[in-house]
C-alpha positions as CSV (number, residue, x, y, z in Angstrom):
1,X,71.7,44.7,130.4
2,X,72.0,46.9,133.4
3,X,75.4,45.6,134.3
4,X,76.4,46.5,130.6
5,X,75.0,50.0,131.1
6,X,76.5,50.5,134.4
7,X,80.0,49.6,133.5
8,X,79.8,51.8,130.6
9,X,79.0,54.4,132.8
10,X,82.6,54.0,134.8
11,X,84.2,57.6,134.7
12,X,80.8,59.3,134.4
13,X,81.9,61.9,137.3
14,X,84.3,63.4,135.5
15,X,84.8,67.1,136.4
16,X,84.4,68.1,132.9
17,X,80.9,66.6,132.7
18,X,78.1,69.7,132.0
19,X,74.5,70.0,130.2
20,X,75.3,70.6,126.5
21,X,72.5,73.7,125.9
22,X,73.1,74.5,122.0
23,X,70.0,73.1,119.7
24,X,68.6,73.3,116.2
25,X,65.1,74.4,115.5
26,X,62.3,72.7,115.8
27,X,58.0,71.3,116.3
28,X,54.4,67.8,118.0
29,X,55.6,64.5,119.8
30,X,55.7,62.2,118.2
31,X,52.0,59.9,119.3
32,X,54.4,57.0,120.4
33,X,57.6,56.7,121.3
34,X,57.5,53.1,120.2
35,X,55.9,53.2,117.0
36,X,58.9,51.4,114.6
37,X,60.1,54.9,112.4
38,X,60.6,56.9,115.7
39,X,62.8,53.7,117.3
40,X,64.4,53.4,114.2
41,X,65.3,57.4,114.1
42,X,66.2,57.5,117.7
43,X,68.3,55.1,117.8
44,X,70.1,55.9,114.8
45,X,70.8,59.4,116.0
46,X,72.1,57.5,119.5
47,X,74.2,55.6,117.3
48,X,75.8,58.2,115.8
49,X,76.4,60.2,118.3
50,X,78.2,57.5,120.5
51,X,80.5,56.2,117.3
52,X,81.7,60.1,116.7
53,X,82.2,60.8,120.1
54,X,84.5,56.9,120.2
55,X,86.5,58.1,117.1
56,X,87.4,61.4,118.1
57,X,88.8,59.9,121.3
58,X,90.0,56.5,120.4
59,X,94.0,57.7,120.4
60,X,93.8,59.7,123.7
61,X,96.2,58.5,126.5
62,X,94.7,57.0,129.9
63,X,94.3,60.2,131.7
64,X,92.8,62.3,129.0
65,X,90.8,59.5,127.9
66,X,89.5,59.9,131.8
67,X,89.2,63.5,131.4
68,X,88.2,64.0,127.9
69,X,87.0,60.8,126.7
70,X,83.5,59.4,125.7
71,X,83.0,58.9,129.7
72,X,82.5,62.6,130.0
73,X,80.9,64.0,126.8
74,X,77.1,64.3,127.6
75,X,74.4,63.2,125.0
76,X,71.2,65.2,125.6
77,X,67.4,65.1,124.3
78,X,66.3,68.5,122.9
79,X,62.5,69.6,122.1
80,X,61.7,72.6,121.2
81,X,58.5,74.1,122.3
82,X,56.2,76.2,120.6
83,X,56.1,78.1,124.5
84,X,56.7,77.6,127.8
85,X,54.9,74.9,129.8
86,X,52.5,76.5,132.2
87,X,53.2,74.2,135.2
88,X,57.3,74.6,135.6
89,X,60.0,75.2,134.2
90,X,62.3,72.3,135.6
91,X,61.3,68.8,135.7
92,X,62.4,65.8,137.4
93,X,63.0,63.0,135.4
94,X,63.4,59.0,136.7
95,X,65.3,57.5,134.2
96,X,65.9,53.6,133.9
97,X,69.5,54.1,133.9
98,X,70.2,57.3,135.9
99,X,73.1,59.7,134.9
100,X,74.8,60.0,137.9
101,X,74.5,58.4,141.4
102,X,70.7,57.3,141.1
103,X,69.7,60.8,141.0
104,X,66.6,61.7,138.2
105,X,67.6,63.9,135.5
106,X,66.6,67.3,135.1
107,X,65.0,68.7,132.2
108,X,65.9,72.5,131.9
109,X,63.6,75.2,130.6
110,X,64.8,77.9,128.8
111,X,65.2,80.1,125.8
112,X,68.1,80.0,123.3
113,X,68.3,82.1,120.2
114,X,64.9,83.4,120.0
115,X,63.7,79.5,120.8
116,X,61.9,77.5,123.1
117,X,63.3,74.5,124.6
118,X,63.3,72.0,126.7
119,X,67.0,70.2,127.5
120,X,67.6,66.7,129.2
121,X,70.9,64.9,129.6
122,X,69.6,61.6,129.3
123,X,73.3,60.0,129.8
124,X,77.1,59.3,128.4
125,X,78.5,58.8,124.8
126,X,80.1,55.6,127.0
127,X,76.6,54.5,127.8
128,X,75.3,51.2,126.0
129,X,72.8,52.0,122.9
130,X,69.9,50.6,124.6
131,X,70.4,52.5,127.9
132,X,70.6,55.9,126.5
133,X,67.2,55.0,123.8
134,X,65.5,53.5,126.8
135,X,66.5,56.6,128.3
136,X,65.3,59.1,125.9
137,X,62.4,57.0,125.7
138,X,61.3,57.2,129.2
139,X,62.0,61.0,129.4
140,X,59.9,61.5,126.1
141,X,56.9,59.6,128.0
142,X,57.5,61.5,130.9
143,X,57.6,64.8,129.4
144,X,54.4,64.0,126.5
145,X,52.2,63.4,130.3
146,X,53.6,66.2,132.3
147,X,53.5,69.7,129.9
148,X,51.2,67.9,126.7
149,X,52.8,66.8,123.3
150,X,51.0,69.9,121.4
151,X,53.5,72.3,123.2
152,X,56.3,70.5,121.2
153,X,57.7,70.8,117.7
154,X,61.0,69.2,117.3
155,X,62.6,66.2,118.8
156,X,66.9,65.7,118.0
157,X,69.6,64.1,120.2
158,X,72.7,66.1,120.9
159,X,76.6,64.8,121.6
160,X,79.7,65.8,121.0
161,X,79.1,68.8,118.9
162,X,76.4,66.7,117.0
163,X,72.4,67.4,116.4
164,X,71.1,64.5,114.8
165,X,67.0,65.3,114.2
166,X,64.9,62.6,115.4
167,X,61.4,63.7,115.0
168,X,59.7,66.8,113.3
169,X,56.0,68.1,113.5
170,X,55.6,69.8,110.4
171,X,57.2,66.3,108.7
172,X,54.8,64.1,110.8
173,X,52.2,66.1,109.4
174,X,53.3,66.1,105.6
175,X,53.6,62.3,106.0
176,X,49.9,62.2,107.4
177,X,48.4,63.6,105.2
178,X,50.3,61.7,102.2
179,X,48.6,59.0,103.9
180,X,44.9,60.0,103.9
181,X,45.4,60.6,100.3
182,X,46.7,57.6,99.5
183,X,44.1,55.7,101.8
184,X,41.5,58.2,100.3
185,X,42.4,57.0,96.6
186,X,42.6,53.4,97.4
187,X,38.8,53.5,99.0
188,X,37.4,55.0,96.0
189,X,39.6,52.1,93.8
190,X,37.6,49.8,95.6
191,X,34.1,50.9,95.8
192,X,31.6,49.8,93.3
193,X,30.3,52.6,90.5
194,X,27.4,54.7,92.4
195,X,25.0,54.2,89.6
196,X,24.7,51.2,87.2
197,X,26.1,51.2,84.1
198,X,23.6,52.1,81.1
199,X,23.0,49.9,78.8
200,X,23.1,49.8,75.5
201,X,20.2,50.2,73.0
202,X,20.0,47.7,70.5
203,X,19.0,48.5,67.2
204,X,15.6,46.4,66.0
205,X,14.6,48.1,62.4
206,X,12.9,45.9,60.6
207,X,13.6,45.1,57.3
208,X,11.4,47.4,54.7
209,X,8.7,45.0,53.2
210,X,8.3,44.3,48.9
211,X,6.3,46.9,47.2
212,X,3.7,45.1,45.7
């Protein structure tokens, strides 16, 4: 796997290489980064990203396929924060599969249309699927123990032009609560009745004796 990953990453220093800082709006982290509909939703949205970014640049020549190809278009982790994290405003991220020359990524602080949020190039459209989920991944984990999962609201992965949301607060929270109902509903299905059931009076008249 990390052979895989590293010769995807061949033409990573392009010149053109840069941070992508555009997002959409956001809100919690997610409890897990493993739990099975966040995988599934990340790396969908890695998936997507990396197949756009291969089509749009699948008929470029050699050279602009070195300059302009999937090799130098970024994809990025976005969270938006409900503020700024009290301890700094730049952090330095290990990833498994660094972005360039074993340095760690950096996640960027700052404050885009009226928004919070917090930006981290977590690798290359070239990159292998699992590198760049195992990426995001780490930097999620890293991020959830450095500034607290409260402070965030929105989770999406950005490349090549594309925001694909990956996890939402106000959805986690709908979904939730759908759940305590439905647990709720099933618990009361199953207990047994409070009270016994009354029974039934039986009617004993007697029959009216002969008039003698």
């Amino acid at each position: 796997m990390a052979a895989a990953c590293a010769q995807s990453m061949t033409g990573a220093l392009s010149p053109l290489r840069g941070l992508a800082l555009e997002s959409a709006q956001g809100g919690v982290l997610w409890e897990e980064p493993t739990s099975k509909a966040d995988s599934k939703s990340l790396l969908r949205a890695v998936r997507v990203v990396r197949q756009t970014a291969k089509k749009r640049t699948a008929s470029l020549g050699r050279l602009e396929a070195y300059l302009c190809g999937a090799s130098s278009r970024t994809v990025s982790l976005i969270l938006v924060l409900k503020k700024n994290p009290e301890r700094k405003r730049r952090l330095q991220i290990s990833l498994p599969y660094p972005v360039s020359d074993g340095q760690p990524a950096e996640g960027i602080c700052m404050k885009i249309a009226g928004q919070r949020r917090l930006i981290v190039q977590i690798g290359w459209c070239s990159m292998d699927e699992d590198c760049l989920v195992k990426n995001a991944t780490t930097a999620v984990s890293f991020i959830k123990r450095t500034i607290g999962h409260s402070l965030v609201q929105e989770i999406r992965i950005q490349g090549d032009g594309l925001f694909i949301p990956v996890w939402d607060a106000k959805v986690e929270r709908h979904r939730q609560k759908g759940h305590k109902r439905t647990a709720a509903a099933m618990t009361c299905l199953m207990l047994p009745p409070a009270t016994p059931a009354a029974k039934r009076a039986r009617c004993t008249a007697e029959p009216e004796q002969a008039v003698t």
